[in-house]
Each structure stands twice: as structure tokens, then as C-alpha cells.
C-alpha positions in Angstrom: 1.2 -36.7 21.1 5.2 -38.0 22.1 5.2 -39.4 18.2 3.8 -35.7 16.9 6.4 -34.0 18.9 8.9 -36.5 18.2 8.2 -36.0 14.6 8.4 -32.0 14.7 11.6 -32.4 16.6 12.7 -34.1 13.6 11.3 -31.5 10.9 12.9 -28.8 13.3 16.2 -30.0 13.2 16.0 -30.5 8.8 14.7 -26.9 8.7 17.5 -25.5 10.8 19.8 -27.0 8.6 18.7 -25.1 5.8 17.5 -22.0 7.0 16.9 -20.2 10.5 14.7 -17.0 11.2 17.3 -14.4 9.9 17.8 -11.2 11.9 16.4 -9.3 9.4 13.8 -11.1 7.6 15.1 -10.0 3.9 18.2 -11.5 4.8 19.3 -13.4 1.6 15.5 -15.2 1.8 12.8 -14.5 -1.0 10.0 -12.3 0.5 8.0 -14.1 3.4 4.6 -15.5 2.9 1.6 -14.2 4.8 -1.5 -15.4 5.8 -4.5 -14.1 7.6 -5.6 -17.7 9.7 -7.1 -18.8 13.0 -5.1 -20.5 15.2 -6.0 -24.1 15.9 -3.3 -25.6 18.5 -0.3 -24.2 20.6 2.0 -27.1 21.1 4.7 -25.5 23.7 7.5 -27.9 24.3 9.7 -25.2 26.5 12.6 -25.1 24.2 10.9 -24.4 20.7 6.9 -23.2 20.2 4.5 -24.9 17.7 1.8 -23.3 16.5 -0.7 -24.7 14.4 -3.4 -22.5 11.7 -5.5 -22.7 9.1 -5.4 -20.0 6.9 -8.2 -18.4 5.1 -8.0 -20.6 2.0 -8.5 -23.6 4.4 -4.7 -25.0 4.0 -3.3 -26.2 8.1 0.2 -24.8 8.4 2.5 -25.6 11.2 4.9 -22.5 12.4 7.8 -22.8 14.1 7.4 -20.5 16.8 11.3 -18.8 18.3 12.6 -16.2 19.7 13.3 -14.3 16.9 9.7 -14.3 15.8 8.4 -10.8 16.5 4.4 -11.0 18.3 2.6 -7.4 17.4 -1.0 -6.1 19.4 -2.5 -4.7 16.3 -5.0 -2.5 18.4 -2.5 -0.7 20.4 0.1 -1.2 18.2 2.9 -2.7 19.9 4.9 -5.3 20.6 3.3 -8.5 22.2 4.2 -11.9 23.4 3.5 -15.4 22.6 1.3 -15.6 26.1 -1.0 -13.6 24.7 -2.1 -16.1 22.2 -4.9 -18.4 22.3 -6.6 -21.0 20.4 -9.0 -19.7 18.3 -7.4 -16.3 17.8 -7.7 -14.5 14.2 -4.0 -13.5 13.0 -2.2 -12.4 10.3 1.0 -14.9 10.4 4.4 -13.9 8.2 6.4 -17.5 7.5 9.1 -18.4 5.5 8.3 -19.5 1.7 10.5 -22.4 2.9 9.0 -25.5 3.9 8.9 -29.2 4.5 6.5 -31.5 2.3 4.9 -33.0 5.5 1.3 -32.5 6.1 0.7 -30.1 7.6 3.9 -28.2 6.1 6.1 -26.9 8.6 8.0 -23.5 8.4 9.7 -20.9 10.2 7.1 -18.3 11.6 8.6 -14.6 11.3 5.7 -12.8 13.0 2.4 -12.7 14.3 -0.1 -10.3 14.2 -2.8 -10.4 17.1 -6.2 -8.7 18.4 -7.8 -8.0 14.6 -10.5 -5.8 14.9 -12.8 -5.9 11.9 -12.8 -2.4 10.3 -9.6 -1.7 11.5 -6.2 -0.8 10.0 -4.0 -4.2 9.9 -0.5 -3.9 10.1 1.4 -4.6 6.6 5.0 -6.2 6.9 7.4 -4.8 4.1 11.2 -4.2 3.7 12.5 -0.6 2.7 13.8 -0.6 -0.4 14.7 3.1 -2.3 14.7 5.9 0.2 12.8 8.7 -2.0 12.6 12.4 -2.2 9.1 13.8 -1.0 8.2 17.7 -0.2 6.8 19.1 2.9 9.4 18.0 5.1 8.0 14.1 4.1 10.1 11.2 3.9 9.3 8.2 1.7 10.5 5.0 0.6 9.6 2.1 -1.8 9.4 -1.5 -0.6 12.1 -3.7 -1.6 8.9 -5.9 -2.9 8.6 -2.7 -5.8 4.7 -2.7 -4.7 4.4 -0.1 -2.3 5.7 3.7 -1.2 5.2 4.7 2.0 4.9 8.7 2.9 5.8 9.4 6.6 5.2 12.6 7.4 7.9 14.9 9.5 8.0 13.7 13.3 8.0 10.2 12.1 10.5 7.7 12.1 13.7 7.4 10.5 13.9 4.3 8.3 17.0 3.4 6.4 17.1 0.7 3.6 17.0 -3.0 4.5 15.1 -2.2 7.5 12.0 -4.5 8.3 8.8 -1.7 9.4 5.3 -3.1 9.8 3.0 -0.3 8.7 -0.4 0.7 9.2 -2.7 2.7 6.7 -5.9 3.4 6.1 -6.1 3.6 2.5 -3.7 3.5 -0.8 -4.0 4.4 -3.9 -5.0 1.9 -6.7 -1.7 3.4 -8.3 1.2 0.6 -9.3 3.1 0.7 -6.9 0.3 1.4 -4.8 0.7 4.8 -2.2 -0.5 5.1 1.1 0.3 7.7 4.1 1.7 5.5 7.2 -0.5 6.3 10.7 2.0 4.2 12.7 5.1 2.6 12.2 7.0 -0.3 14.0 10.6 -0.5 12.9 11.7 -4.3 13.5 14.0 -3.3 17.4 13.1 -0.4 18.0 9.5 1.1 20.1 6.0 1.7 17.4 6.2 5.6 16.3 2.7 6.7 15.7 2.7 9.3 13.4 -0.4 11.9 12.9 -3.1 10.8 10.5 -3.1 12.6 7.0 -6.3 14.4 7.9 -4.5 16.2 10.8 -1.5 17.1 8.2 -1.9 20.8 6.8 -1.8 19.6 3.0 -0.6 22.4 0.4 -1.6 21.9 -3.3 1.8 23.4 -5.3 1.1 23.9 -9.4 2.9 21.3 -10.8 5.7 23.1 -12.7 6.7 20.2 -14.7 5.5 20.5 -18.7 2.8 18.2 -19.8 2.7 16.7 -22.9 0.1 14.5 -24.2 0.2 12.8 -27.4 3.6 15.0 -28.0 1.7 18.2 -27.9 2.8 20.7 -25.2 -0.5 21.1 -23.1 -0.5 23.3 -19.9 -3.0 21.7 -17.5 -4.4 22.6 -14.2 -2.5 20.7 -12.1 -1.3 20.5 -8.8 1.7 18.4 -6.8 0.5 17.1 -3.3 2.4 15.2 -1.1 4.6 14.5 -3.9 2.3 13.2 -6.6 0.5 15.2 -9.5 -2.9 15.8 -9.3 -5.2 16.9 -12.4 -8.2 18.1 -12.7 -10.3 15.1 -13.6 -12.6 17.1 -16.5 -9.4 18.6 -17.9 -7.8 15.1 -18.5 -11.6 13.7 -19.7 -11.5 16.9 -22.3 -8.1 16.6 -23.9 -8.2 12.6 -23.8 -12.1 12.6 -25.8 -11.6 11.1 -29.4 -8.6 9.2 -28.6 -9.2 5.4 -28.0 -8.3 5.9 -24.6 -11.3 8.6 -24.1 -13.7 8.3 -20.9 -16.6 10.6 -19.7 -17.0 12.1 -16.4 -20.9 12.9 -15.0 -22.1 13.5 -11.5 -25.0 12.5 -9.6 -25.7 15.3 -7.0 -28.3 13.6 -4.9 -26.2 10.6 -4.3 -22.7 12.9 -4.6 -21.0 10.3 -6.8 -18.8 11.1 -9.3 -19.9 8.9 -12.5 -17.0 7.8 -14.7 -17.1 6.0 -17.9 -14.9 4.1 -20.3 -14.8 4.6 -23.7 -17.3 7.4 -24.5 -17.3 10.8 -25.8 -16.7 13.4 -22.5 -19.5 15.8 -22.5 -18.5 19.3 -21.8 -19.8 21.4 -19.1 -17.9 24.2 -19.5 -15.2 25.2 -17.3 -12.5 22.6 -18.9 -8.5 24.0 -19.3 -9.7 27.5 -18.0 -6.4 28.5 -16.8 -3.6 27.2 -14.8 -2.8 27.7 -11.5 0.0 30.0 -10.2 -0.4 29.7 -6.6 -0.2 27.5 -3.8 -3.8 26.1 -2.8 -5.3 24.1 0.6 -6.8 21.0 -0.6 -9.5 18.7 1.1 -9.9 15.1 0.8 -12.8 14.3 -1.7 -15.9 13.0 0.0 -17.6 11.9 -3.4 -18.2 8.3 -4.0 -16.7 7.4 -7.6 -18.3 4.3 -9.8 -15.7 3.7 -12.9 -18.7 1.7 -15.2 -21.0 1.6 -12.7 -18.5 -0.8 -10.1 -17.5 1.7 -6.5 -13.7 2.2 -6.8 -11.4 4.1 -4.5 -9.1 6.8 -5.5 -6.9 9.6 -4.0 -8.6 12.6 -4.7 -8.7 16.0 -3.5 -11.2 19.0 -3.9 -9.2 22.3 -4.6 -12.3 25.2 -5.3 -15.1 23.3 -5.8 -13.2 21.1 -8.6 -11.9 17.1 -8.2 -8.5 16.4 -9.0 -7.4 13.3 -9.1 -3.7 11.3 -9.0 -2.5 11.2 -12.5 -1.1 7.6 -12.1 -4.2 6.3 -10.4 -6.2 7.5 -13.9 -3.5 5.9 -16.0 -4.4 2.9 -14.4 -8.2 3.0 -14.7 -8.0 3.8 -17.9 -4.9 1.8 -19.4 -2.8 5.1 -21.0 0.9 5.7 -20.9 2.3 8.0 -18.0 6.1 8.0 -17.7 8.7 10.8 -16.5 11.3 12.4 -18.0 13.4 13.6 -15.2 16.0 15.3 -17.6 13.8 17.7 -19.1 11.2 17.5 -16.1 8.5 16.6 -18.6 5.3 14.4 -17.5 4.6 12.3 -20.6 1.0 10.8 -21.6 0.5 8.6 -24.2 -3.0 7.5 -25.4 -1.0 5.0 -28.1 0.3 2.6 -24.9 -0.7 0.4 -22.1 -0.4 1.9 -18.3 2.9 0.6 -17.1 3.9 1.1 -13.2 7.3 3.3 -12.5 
């Protein structure tokens, strides 16, 4: 045991020479790794804290354990300390991409999540990037990773760029980046700010006043903006996309309520499709439909507005590999059938 602590002593002191845990974790370092593990060993020398994992690809890591390393209760959401952990433990564990070549590699641990509860949220670590407009009295941001924006909705807290959060969500969109509604936030310093869950939030469903063209034709679609995203009715986009190579067919199974979508085939019409468009503001409810895209289960953000699905244009873009883009200067939504699905 003196010649293992004797030889992390060692590592410590070559790691500190290159790196120590910044106080904000994007501080001049590439993104940190993350790992959900189980811890093996808690080596606790009084000055500096070892703690030992194997993640859940099986590789042994060794973090560096200081007082800058932030402990989170991911059940009650809060802060924690390093007491709390034991051997054994499931954790999610955020470490510097910097390490030494020993075996088992040692690095500098940035934080550790505790008390996982299977089914329950997790808390994601992220930076704030782009601080973006949202409606509703909503504030959102993008991570400074470019693969997720958070919506926080108004009592919430204030984040400013460069700040480290840990979020928790329920869900996000299969959109690139992918979009999720925050429940509770933990701003790196400063107390967790629970925010209320979108189902207690009074959506409104606003017809989307931007133009639509599709193919370069000038089509006026059913559509609504919720929470700062367009929503169309899933039919519509079925019906104006058939014959194109990007075509798909929508069907639904009413004793299972699933909604049946497939690529590649002819959409059969109902009747119904680009009746009119909307002029006023609506109350949308989450979609309780289960959706198979070629008979796999996928999850989407959708809402039902009057008996009728509409789903996030960019999340359909993806599914189906056509070109969404914006044109902010003539407030135009653009889709092309010709192209590839390429993130904002």
C-alpha cells in the first residue's frame, strides 16, 4: 500500500504540473470526459483523495479526488460531500481528458454524481455557450459542446455564458442539437434551482408566421411555434413531401394508439391534409401516442392541438434525412427534399 501511495504521490505531483482542476471547468481544457462507473476503492491520504472506478465499458480509472471537485445527491438534487461515498456506489464521474499512461490512468476528477436511481433523471454536466432568444418569458441557451439547448422556463435561474450548470431532464428531442426543458438546475457556486416541470407550464401553440417554402414553392402550412420551435402537422408534411425521394407515410393503429410512420412510401390520404392555416393562438397537450418510424419505437416532441399530431419540424428532418435551414433575413423556413438533414 506505502509503494501505491508513494507512486500516486508521484503521478499527482506530474499532473499538477500540467494541469489542476480549473475553477471553471471549460477553462482553456477540451470538454471533460464522463463516465457512468462503480466505485471500487477510496484511498484517503488526508491531504489529497483517490478514488478508484471502473466504468461501464470495464476500463479502472483512478481520480484525483480535491477540493475543487464538486459531489452532487442526484435524488435530492444538491450538493454532497465526499463522506457520502462508498465502495460500491453507482456514479456518474466528470474527469479531465488529461491523463497519465499508468495503469490504471490517473486524472483529475471534476465531479461526482451520487445516489442513481434507476428510472430517474440523471444530472447532465454542460457549459453555456450562446444565450438564445425564446418566447413565453423562457430563457435558453446552447452548450458550448454545440449539442444541446436548454429551455428554462421563467422563475428559473439566471445563467450567463461560460457558466458550468448540471441539468436535469426528462426527455429531449432526437433534434441536432438535441432540446430538452430543464426540471432543475445547479449552477457550479451557487444553491440547485428547481424549476416547474413542463407539464405544469401553461403551453400556447402561436401560428408560426414565418413563410414556408418547400422545394422553392411558397406553401402555407398548418403550423404552430411552441416554446420556441415550429411544430407541423405531421399529415400535412407526409402530403406535400409524397413523390419526392424524401417521401414517408403516416398510418395509425387505434387499438394500440401508435402512430405508424414509414420511409420511403407513397402517403396515403385521409382527408383532412393543408385544410387551412391557423390564425389563432391554441393550448397544446403533450402527445400520448407511441410512434414506430419502420417498425423500431422512437421518441419525438410532439403535441396534439384539436385532435391533430404536430410534430417539431427539425426532429422530422432528422428522421427522414431532408434539408431544414432558416433564413432569418426574410424570416423564411426552408425545406429541401434535394439535401441531407444538417443540424443548425
Amino acid at each position: 500500500m506505502k509503494k501505491m501511495k508513494l507512486a500516486l504521490a508521484i503521478t499527482l505531483a506530474l499532473l499538477m504540473s500540467l494541469t489542476f482542476v480549473p475553477a471553471s471547468f471549460a477553462d482553456g481544457e477540451a470538454a471533460p470526459l464522463y463516465s457512468y462507473a462503480e466505485v471500487v476503492e477510496i484511498i484517503d491520504n488526508g491531504d489529497t483523495c483517490f478514488v478508484l472506478i471502473t466504468t461501464d465499458s470495464d476500463q479502472n480509472i483512478m481520480l484525483i479526488v480535491s477540493d475543487k471537485t464538486v459531489f452532487i445527491d442526484n435524488e435530492i438534487k444538491a450538493y454532497a460531500e465526499l463522506g457520502a461515498l462508498e465502495e460500491g456506489d453507482s456514479i456518474i464521474a466528470y474527469y479531465s481528458a488529461v491523463s497519465t499512461r499508468s495503469e490504471p490512468p490517473q486524472t483529475v476528477c471534476y465531479a461526482i454524481i451520487t445516489n442513481l436511481k434507476e428510472g430517474a433523471d440523471h444530472a447532465k454536466f454542460m457549459t453555456v455557450g450562446e444565450i438564445m432568444d425564446a418566447e413565453d418569458g423562457l430563457s435558453k441557451f446552447k452548450n458550448t459542446a454545440g449539442d444541446y439547448i436548454i429551455t428554462l422556463p421563467a422563475g428559473g435561474p439566471e445563467v450567463k455564458e461560460g457558466d458550468d450548470v448540471f441539468v436535469w431532464f426528462t426527455i429531449a428531442a432526437l433534434s441536432f442539437p438535441a432540446q430538452a426543458h430543464a426540471n432543475a438546475v445547479l449552477v457550479v457556486g451557487q444553491p440547485v434551482t428547481a424549476v416547474p416541470p413542463i407539464a405544469e407550464i401553461e403551453l400556447v401553440a402561436r401560428p408560426t408566421a414565418a413563410t414556408v417554402l418547400v422545394n422553392g414553392e411558397n406553401i402555407s402550412f398548418d403550423a404552430y411555434n411552441i416554446l420556441g420551435n415550429n411544430y407541423f402537422k405531421l399529415r400535412d408534411l407526409a402530403h406535400v413531401l409524397s413523390g419526392s425521394e424524401k417521401q414517408f407515410d403516416v398510418d395509425f393503429d387505434l387499438e394500440s394508439n401508435t402512430i405508424l410512420l414509414t420511409t420511403g412510401e407513397e402517403y396515403t390520404v385521409v382527408g383532412g391534409e393543408m385544410a387551412g392555416k391557423g390564425e389563432e393562438n391554441k393550448t397544446p397537450r403533450a402527445t400520448s401516442s407511441s410512434i414506430l418510424l419502420d417498425d423500431e419505437e422512437v421518441s419525438f416532441t410532439a403535441y396534439n392541438i384539436e385532435g391533430n399530431n404536430y410534430f417539431m419540424l427539425r426532429d422530422i428532418g432528422a428522421a427522414f434525412d431532408f434539408g431544414v435551414e432558416w433564413d432569418d433575413e426574410t424570416k423564411t423556413i426552408i425545406i429541401d427534399t434535394s439535401i441531407g438533414y444538417a443540424a443548425e
